[in-house]
C-alpha positions in Angstrom: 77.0 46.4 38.3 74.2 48.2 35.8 72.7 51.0 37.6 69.3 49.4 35.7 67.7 46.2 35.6 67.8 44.3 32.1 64.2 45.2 31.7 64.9 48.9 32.3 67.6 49.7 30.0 65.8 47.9 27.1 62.8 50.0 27.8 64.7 53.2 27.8 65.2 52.8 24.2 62.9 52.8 21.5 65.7 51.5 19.4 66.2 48.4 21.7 63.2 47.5 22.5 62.7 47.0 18.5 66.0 45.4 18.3 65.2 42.8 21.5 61.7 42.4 20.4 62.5 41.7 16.8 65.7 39.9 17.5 63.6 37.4 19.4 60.9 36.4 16.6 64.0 35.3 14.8 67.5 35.1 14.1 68.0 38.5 12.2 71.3 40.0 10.1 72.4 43.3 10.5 71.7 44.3 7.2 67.6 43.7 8.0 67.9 45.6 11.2 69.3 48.5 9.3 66.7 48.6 7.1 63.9 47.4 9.0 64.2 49.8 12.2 63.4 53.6 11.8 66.5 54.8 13.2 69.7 56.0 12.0 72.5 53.5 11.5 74.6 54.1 14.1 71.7 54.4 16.6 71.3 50.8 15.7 74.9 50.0 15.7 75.3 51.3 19.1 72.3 49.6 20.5 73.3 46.5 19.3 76.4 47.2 20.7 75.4 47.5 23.9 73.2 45.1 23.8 75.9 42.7 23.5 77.6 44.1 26.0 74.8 43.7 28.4 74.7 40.0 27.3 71.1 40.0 26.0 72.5 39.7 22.3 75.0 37.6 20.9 76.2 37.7 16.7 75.7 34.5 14.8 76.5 33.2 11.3 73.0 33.9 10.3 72.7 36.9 12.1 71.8 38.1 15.2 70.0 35.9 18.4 69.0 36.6 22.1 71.2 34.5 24.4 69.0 32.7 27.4 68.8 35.9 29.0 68.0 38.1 26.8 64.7 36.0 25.9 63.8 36.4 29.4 64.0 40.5 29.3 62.3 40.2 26.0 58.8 37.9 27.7 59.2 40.8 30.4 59.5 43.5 27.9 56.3 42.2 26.0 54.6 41.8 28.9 55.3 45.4 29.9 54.1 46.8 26.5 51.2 44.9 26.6 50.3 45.7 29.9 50.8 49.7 28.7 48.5 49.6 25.7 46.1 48.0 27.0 45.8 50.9 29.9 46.2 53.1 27.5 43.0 52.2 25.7 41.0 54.0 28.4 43.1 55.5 30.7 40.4 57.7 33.0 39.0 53.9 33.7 42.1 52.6 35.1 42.3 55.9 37.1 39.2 56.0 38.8 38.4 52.7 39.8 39.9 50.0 42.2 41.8 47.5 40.3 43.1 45.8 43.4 40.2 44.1 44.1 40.8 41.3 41.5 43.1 38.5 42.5 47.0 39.5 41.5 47.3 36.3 39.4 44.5 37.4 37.5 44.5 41.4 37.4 48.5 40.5 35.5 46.6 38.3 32.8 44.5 41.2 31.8 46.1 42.1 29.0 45.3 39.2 27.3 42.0 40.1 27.5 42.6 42.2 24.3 39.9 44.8 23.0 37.1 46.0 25.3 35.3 48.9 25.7 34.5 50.9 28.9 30.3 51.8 28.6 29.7 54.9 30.7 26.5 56.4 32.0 25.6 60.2 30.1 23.5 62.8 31.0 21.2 61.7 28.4 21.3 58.1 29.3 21.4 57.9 33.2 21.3 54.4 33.1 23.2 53.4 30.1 25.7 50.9 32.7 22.3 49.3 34.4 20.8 48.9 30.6 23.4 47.3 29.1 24.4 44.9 31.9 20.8 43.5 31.9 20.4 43.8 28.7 23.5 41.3 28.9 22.0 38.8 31.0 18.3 38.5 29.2 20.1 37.9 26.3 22.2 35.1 28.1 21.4 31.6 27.8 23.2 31.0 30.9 25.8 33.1 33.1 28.7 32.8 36.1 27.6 35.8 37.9 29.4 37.9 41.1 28.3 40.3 42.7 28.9 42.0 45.9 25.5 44.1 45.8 22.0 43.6 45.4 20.0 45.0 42.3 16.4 43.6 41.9 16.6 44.7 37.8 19.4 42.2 37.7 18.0 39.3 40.0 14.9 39.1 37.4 16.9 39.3 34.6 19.3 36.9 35.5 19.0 33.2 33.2 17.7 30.5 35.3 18.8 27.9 33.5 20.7 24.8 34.9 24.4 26.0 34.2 24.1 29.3 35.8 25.8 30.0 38.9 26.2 33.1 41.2 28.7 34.2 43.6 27.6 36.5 46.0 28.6 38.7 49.3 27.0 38.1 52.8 26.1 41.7 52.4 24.2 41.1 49.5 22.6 38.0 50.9 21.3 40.6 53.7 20.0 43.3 51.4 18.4 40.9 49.5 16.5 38.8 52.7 15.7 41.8 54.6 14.1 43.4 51.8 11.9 39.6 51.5 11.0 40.4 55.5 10.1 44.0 54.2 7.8 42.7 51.7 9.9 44.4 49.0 10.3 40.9 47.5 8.1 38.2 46.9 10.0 35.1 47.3 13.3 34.2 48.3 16.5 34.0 45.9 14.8 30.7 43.6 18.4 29.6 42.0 19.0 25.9 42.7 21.1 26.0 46.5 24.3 24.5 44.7 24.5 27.4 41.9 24.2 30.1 44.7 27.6 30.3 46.3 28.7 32.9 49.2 32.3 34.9 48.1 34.0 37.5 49.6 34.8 39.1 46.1 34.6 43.1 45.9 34.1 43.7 42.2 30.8 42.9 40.2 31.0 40.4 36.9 29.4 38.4 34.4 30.6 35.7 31.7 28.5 34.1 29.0 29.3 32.1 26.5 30.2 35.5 23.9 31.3 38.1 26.5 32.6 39.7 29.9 31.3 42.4 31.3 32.7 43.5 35.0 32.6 46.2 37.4 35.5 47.8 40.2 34.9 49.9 42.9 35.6 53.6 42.5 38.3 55.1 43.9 37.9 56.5 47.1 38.1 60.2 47.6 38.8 60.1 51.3 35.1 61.4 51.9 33.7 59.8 55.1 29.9 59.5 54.3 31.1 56.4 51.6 30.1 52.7 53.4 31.1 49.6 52.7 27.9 47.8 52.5 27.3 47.2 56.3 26.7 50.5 57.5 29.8 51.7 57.7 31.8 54.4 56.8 35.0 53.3 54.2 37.7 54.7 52.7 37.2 52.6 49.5 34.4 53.4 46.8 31.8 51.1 45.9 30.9 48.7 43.1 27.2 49.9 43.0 28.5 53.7 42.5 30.0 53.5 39.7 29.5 54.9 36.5 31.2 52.5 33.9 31.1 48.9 32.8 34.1 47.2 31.3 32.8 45.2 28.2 34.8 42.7 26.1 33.6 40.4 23.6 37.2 38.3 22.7 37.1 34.8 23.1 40.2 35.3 25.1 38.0 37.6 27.5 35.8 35.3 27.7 38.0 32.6 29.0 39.6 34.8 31.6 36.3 35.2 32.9 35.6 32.3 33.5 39.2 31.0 34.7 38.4 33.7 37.2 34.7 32.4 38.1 36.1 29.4 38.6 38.8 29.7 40.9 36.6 32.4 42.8 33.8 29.3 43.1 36.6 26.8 44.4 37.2 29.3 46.9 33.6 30.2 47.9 31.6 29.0 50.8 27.7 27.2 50.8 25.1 29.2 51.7 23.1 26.3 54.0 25.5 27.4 56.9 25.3 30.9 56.4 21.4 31.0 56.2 21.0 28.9 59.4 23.4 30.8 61.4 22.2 34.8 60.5 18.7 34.0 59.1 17.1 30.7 61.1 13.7 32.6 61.1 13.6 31.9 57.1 14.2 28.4 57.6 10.7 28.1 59.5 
């Protein structure tokens, strides 16, 4: 038995990862992988040797094909090189902040977002994230919005227009209704009931019709004065400390965005029940 998965050995080898990843675009002779692959010939002879051998590769008339196998260790082989570059566009990002907190099903389609840039606050623009995410919304003709923190710059600035929607934490809810009591706020959230949803969602995003802008948690540094938004102390960072705004502007970002609203929404809870049971003195 191979010491390595399928996967594994492919990967090992620059040589037959180009060999797998070519072979499975088309049947290809061994005269075109020769000259096509930037390796000596033998390199390539052996690979394809082995490849064989491993039964990912088999030699046709026309040249050579995956077998049923080896397509399936070439999906997972693309899927692992996309996956790599696009971490690799901004590494640090990917580093420092709490990728967990989107579902699995949709934190493995990220890669299909495609290009995106990470927008960072500087010394010389302190609120360069803040700007640019409402900056993002009054530009918006409508928005699917989640949020697990309350910003007032962002409640004003968000669209009210009939297709908007928002998802938002209990503990935001609080922040937002205790600040009302305080007279920090003049009215009460004004959205239409049924486009103001209650989610237990971590991570802050927006999707419009032309982009996707979200935000993760930082990554905890085991300091005990962080909080999780109640009071108290957490091990995990927090959405409203961080520094940097992922920003993509694909159509296929777009889309992911709002596959992810959406099954986020069908998951949510009203926020009738919520208000009566926590706040029945707003309800007066």
């Amino acid at each position: 038995m191979p010491s390595q998965s399928q996967s594994e050995f492919v990967l090992t080898s620059s040589v037959r990862t180009e060999l797998v990843l070519r072979v499975a675009e088309r049947t290809t002779p061994t005269e075109v992988l020769l000259s096509g692959i930037d390796a000596s010939d033998s390199a390539v002879y052996d690979a394809l040797s082995t490849l064989r051998g491993r039964g990912l590769l088999t030699e046709a008339v026309e040249g050579w094909e995956l077998t049923a196998h080896g397509h399936l260790v070439a999906d997972s082989v693309s899927e692992w090189l996309s996956s790599e570059e696009f971490r690799a566009r901004d590494p640090a990002f990917w580093k420092n902040h709490q990728a967990d907190v989107i579902p699995a099903a949709f934190r493995r389609r990220l890669p299909e977002v495609g290009e995106y840039e990470i927008v960072r606050d500087v010394p010389q623009e302190p609120n360069r994230c803040e700007d640019v995410a409402v900056g993002m919304l009054e530009s918006a003709d409508h928005c699917d919005l989640t949020t697990p923190y309350y910003s007032r710059r962002h409640q004003t600035a968000i669209p009210r227009h009939p297709e908007t929607r928002l998802l938002v934490t209990r503990e935001a809810i609080d922040v937002s209704f205790q600040r009302y009591r305080d007279g920090r706020r003049e009215e009460l959230n004004n959205m239409d009931p049924a486009a103001l949803r209650l989610t237990d969602c971590q991570f802050a995003s927006v999707v419009t019709d032309d982009k996707l802008k979200f935000e993760l948690p930082t990554v905890s540094d085991g300091a005990t004065d962080r909080h999780d938004g109640t009071g108290h102390p957490s091990e995990r960072g927090s959405v409203a400390g961080t520094t940097a705004l992922f920003v993509s502007e694909t159509d296929s970002a777009v889309q992911w965005g709002r596959d992810l609203f959406e099954a986020l929404w069908a998951d949510s809870d009203p926020l009738g029940p919520y208000v009566e049971r926590h706040h029945p003195d707003l309800l007066e």
